[in-house]
C-alpha positions in Angstrom: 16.9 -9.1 -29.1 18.8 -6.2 -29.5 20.9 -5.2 -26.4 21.0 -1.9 -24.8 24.3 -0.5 -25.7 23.1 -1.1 -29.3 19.3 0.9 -28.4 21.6 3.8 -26.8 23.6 3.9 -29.9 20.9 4.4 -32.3 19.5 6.6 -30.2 21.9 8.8 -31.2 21.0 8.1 -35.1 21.3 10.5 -38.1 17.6 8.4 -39.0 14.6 10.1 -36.5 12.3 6.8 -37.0 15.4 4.7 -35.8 16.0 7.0 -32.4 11.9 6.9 -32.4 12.3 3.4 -32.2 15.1 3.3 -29.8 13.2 5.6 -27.1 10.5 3.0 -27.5 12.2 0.4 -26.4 14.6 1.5 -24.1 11.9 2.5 -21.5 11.1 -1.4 -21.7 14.5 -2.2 -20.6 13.9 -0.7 -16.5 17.8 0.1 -16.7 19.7 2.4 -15.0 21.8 2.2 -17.6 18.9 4.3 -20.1 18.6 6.9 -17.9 21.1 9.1 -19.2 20.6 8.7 -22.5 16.9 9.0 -22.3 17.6 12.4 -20.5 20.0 14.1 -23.2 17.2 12.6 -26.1 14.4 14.7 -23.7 16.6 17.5 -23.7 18.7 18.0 -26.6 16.6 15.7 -29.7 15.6 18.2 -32.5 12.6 15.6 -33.0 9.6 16.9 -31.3 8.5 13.1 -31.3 11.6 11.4 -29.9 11.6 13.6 -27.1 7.8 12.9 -26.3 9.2 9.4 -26.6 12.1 10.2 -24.2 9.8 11.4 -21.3 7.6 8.6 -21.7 10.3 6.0 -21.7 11.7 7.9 -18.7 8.6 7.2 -16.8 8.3 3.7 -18.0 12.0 3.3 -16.7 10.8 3.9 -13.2 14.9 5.6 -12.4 14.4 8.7 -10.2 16.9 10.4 -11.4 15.1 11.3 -14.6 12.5 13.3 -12.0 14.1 17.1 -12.3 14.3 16.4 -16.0 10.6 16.1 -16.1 9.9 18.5 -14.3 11.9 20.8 -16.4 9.7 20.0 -19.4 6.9 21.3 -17.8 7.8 24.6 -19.0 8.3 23.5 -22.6 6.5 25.3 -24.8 5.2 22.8 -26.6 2.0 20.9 -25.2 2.2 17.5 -26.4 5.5 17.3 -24.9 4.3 18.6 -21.7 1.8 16.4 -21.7 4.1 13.5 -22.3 6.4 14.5 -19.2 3.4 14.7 -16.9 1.9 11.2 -17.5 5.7 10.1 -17.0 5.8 12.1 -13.3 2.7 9.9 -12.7 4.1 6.8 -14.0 7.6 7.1 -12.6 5.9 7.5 -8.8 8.3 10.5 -6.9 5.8 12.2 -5.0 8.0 15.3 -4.7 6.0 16.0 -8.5 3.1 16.9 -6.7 3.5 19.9 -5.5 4.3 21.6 -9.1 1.9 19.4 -11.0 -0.8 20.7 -8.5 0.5 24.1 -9.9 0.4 23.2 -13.0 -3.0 22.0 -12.6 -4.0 25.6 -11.3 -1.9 27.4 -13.8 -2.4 26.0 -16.9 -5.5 26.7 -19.3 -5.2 23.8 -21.7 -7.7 21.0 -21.4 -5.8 18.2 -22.5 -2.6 19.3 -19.6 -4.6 20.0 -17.0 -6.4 16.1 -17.2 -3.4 14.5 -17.8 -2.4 16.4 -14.6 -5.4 14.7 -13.1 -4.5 11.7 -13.8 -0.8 12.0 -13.2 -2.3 13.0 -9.2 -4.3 10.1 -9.2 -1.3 7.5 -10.2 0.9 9.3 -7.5 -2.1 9.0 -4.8 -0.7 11.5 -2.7 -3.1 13.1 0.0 -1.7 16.7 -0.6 -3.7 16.8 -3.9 -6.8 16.4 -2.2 -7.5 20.1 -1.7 -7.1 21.1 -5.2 -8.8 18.0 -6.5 -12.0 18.7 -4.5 -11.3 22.1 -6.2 -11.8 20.9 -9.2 -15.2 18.1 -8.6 -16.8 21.4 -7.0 -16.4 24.2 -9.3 -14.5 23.3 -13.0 -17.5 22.3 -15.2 -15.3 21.4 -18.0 -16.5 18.5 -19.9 -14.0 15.7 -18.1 -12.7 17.9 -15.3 -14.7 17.2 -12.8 -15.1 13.2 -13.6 -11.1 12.4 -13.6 -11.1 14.6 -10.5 -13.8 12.2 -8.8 -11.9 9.5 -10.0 -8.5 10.4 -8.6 -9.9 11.4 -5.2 -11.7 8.1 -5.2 -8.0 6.2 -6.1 -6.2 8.2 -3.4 -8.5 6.9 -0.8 -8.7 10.1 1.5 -11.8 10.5 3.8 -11.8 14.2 3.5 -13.4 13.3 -0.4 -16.5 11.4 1.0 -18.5 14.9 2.2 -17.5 16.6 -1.8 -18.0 13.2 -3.4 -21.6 12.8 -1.6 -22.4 16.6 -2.7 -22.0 15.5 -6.3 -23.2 12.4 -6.6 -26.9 14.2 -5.1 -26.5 17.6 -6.9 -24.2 17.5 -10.0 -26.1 18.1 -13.4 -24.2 16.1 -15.4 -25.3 12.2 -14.7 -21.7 11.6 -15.7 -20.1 13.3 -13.0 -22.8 12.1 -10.9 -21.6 8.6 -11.8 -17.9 8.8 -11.3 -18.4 10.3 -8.0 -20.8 7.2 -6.8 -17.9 4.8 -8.1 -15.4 7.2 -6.2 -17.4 6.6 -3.2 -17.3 2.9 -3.6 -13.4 2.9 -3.7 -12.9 4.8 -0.6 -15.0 1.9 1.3 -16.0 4.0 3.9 -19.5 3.2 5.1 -20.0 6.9 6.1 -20.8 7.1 2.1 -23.7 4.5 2.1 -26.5 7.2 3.1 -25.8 9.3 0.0 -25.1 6.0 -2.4 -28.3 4.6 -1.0 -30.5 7.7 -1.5 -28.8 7.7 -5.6 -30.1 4.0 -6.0 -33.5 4.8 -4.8 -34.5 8.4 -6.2 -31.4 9.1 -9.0 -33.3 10.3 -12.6 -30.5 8.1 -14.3 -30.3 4.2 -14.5 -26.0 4.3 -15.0 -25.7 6.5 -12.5 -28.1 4.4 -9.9 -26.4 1.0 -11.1 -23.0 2.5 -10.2 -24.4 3.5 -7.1 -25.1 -0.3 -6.5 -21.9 -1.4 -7.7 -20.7 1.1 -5.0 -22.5 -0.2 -2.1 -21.6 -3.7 -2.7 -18.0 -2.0 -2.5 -19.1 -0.6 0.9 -20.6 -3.9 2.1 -22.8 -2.4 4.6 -25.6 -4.1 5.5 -27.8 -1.0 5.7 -27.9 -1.0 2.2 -29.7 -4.8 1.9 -33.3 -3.7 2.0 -32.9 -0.8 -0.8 -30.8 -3.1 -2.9 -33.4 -5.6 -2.7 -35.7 -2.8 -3.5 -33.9 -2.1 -6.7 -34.3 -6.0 -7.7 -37.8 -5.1 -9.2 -36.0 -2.3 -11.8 -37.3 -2.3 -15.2 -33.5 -1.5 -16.1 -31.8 -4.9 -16.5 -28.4 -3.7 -16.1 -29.3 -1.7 -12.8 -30.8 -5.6 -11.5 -27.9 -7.4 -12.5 -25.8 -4.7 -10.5 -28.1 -5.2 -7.3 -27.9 -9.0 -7.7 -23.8 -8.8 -8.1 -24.0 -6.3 -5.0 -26.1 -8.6 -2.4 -24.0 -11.5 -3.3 -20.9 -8.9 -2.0 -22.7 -8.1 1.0 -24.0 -11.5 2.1 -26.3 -10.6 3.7 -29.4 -14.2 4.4 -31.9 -11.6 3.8 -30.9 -11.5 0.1 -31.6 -15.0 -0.3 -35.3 -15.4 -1.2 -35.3 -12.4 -3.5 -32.4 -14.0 -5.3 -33.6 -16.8 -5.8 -36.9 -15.3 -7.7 -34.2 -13.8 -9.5 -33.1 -16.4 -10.4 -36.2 -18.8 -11.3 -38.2 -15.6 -12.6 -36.4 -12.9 -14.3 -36.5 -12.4 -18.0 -32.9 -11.2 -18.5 -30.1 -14.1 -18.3 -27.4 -11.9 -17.6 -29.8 -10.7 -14.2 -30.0 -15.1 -13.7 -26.1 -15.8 -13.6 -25.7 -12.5 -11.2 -28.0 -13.6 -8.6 -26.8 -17.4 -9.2 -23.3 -16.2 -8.4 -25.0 -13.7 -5.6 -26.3 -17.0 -3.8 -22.9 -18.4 -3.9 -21.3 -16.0 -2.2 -23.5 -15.5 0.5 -24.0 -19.9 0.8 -27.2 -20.2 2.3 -28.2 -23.9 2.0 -32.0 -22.5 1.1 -30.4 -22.0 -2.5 -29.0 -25.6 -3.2 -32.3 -26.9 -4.5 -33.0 -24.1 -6.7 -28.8 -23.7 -7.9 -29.6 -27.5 -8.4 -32.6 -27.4 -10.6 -30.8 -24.7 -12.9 -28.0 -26.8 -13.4 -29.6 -30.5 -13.9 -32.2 -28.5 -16.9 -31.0 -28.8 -20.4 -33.2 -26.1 -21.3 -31.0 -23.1 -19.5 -28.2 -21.7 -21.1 -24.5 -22.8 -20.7 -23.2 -20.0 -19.1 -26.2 -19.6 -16.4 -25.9 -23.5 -16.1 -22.3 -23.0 -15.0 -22.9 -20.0 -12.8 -25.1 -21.8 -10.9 -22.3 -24.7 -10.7 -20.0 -22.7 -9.5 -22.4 -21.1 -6.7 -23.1 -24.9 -5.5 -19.5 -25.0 -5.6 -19.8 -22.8 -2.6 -22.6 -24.1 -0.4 -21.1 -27.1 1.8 -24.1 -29.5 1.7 -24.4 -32.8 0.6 -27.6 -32.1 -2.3 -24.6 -29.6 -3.7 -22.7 -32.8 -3.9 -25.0 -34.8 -5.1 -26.5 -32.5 -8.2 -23.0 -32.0 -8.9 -21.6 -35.6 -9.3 -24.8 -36.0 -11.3 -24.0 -33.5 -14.1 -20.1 -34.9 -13.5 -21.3 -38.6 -14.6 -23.7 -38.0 -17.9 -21.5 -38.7 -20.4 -24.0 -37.1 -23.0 -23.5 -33.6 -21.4 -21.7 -30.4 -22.6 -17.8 -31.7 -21.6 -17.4 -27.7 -20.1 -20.6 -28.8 -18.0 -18.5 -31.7 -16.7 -15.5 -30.2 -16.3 -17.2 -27.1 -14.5 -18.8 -29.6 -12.0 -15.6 -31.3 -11.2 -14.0 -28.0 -10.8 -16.7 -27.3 -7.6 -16.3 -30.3 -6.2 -12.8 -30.3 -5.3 -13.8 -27.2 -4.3 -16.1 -28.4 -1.9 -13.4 -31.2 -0.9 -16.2 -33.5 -0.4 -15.0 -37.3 0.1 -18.2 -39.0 -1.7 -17.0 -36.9 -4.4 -14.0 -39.8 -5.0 -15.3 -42.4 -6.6 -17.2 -40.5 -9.4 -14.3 -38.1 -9.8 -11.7 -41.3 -10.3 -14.3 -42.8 -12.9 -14.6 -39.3 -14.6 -10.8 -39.8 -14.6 -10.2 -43.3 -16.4 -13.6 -42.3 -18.7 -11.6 -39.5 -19.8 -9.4 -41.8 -21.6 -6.9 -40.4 -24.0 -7.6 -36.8 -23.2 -5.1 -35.3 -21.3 -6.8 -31.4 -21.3 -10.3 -32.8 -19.6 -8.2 -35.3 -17.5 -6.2 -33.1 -15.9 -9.3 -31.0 -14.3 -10.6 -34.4 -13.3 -7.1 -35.3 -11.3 -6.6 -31.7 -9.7 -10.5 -32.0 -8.1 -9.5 -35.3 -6.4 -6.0 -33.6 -5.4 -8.2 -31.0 -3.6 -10.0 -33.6 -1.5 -7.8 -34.1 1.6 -8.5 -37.2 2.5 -6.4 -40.5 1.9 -8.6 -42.1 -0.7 -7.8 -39.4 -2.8 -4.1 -39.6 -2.4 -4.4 -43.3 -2.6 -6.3 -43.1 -6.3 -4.0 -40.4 -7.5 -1.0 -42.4 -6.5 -2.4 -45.6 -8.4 -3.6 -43.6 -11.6 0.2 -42.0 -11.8 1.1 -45.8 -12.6 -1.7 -46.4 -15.1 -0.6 -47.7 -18.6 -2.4 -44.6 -20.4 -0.2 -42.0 -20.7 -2.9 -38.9 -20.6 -3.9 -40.0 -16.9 -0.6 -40.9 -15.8 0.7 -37.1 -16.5 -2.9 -35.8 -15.5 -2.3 -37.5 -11.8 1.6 -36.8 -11.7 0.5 -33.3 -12.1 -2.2 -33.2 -9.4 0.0 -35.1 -6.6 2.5 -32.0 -7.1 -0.8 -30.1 -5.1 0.0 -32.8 -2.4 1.9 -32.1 0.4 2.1 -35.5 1.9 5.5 -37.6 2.1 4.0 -40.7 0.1 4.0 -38.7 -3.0 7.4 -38.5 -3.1 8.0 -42.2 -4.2 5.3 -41.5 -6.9 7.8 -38.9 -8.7 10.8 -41.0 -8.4 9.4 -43.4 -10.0 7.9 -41.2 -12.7 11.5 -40.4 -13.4 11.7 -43.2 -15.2 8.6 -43.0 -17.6 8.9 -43.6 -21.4 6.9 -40.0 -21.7 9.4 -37.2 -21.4 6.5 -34.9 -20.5 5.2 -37.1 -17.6 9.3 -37.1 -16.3 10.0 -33.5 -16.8 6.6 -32.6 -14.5 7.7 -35.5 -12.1 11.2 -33.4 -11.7 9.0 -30.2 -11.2 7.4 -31.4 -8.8 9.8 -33.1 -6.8 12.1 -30.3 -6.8 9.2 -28.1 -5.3 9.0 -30.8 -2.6 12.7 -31.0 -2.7 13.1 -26.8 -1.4 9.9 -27.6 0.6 11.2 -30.3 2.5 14.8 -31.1 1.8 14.4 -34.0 4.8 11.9 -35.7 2.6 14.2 -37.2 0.4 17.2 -38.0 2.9 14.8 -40.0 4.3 13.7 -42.5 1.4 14.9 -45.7 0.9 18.7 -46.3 -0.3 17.2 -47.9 -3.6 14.7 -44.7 -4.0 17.9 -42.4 -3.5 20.2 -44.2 -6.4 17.3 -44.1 -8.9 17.9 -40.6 -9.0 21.2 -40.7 -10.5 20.1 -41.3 -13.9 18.9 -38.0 -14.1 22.0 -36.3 -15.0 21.9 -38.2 -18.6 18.6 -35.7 -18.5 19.5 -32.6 -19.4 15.7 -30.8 -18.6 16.5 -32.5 -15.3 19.7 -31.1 -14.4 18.4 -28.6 -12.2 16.9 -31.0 -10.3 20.3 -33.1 -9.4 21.6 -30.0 -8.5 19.3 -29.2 -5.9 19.5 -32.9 -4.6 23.4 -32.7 -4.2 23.8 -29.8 -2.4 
């Protein structure tokens, strides 16, 4: 890599693509030592580019020293490069910009400026450019304008945008303003905005902008907005149903359930299916187990809504959630992803009838470390001592897949009987199953230093060998301090 005295040297270069180069990547480098370089190549380069550059790289830097600089090129002639030094004001984060960008913003006629100005108040997130940003969403109608202004009043969070915001989103002509302002509504979480995003996903003429109202409200989570939600279910607009669905589910909210789940048996769009799967999930009412169950036991439904509807039982603590899912776990004639998927939920579920048909998943995984290794960190997840107990016996196996596959899992342990387990994995004729036993016991080791003073003398002195190791040198040292 080239180092940074050489970077400051060429960019100083008789060759402009080198010093074009060199501004590039010295902004990378977050060095104070750039800084003044960077400024004099703002200031001083005859290229038009490298100075574009410059300012750019200054902002990527993140030194506030280069602020004044910047600021100074806002009265450069030349647009691009003005444009250039604002987005680096936004990027390098000194709120003492805002105050002149907001006059550039009012000052300057150029298009392209006065939304990079925008955005440069949205990065900063300052609460002084609400004023002038309202401003703008209530009387620029510049193609742009008054979107990036919704956006950045939505970013900055302010409640003083909800009432302006809310006067758009039910009066603005353009559905794209309309739309930024209900996904600006959204962001500031304020329930005080569900009345007007509510009254868009009922009566707006335009599907986008009445699916970012939903998208909005499951922002909001207010429960209010559960009946007209539920409402919007029975679109003809598939992408405005699959926003509803993905909203209940952020609500969670029981009264979602049975619509959901004739979302889920009946509607024609997949994408709709996987949302609501997901929906039911989240909010875990046991009413959805035997439906989630059916969808992922049929052969006949896609992967992907299959899997949704894993992961959702994933979520709902109740035994027919085990059950379904150690069934799709143990048919060896199933999609492996399937398998995998269903392991994943129940070590999520933590489940200790899960054990015995994760630990024969485990040894039926053979030689394949990638699928064993999900099968180990499910039964790591399982807190209970049968668990710990397989884990500790498969790190000992004679395959070498599902010895690394349960060395790796017991490092999610926490108990002091794994402790032994690594030591002795110190030792294995795999140098990828010892260097991730010395991972992990050196994670133990800063966890719980006592842990190891307190093992057996012959435990102790096995450890010594691990200086003729040199990927396990760090570990010595943090044994011998």
């Amino acid at each position: 890599m080239t180092t940074i005295d050489e970077l400051i040297r060429k960019l100083k270069s008789n060759d402009e693509y080198e010093r074009e180069a060199a501004a590039r990547a010295l902004g990378k480098r977050r060095s104070v030592c750039v800084t003044e370089p960077l400024i004099q190549a703002l200031q001083n380069d005859p290229s038009l580019t490298v100075r574009k550059l410059a300012a750019e790289a200054l902002g990527e830097n993140g030194d506030r020293r280069a602020l004044q600089p910047l600021l100074d090129a806002l009265d450069e002639s030349q647009p691009s490069l003005r444009e250039s030094a604002i987005r680096a004001l936004g990027q390098l984060g000194d709120t003492r910009a805002i105050q002149p960008l907001i006059q550039t913003l009012a000052g300057d006629p150029r298009w392209s400026i006065r939304v990079c100005v925008l955005e440069a108040l949205s990065d900063l997130g300052d609460r002084r450019a609400v004023d002038p940003l309202v401003h703008e969403l209530q009387n620029n109608t510049e193609k742009g304008i008054p979107e990036h202004a919704a956006h950045a009043l939505g970013k900055i969070g302010d409640p003083r945008a909800i009432q302006p915001l809310a006067n758009a989103l039910a009066n603005a002509p353009d559905r794209s303003v309309r739309g930024y302002a209900a996904s600006a509504l959204g962001q500031l979480g304020d329930p005080r905005a569900a009345d007007a995003l509510i009254t868009a996903l009922l009566h707006d003429s335009d599907t986008r902008v009445r699916q970012y109202a939903a998208e909005a409200l499951g922002q909001l989570r207010d429960p209010q907005a559960v009946e007209p939600l539920i409402d919007a279910l029975q679109s003809e607009d598939a992408a405005l149903r699959e926003a509803v669905a993905t909203a209940l589910g952020e609500i969670g909210d029981p009264r979602a359930v049975e619509p959901l789940l004739q979302s889920l048996n009946a509607d024609q769009d997949t994408a709709v299916r996987e949302e609501a799967a997901a929906a039911l999930g989240k909010i875990g009412d046991p009413k959805a187990v035997d439906a989630l169950s059916q969808t992922v036991l049929s052969k006949k439904e896609t992967s992907e809504l299959r899997k949704a509807a894993i992961d959702a039982l994933g979520k709902i603590r109740d035994p027919r959630s085990t059950e379904t899912l150690i069934q799709a776990l143990n048919d060896n004639q199933e999609d492996w992803m399937i398998r995998i998927r269903a392991a994943k939920a129940l070590g999520q579920l933590g489940d200790p009838n899960a054990i015995d048909a994760l630990t024969q998943a485990l040894y039926n995984a053979s030689y394949d470390y990638d699928t064993c290794k999900f099968f180990a960190e499910s039964l790591a997840k399982i807190q209970d001592p049968k668990a710990l107990q397989t884990l500790l016996k498969a790190a000992n196996d004679t395959n070498p897949s599902i010895r690394l596959a349960s060395v790796e899992a017991l490092g999610l342990r926490r108990e002091p009987e794994v402790i032994p387990a690594f030591i002795q994995a110190l030792s294995d004729e795999s140098s990828t199953v010892r260097a991730r036993a010395a991972n992990a016991l050196r994670k133990h080791t800063l966890a719980r230093p006592d842990a190891i003073l307190k093992l057996p003398p012959e435990d102790r002195n096995r450890l010594g060998w691990i200086l003729q190791d040199k990927y396990l040198e760090e570990l010595q040292n943090e044994l011998c301090k």
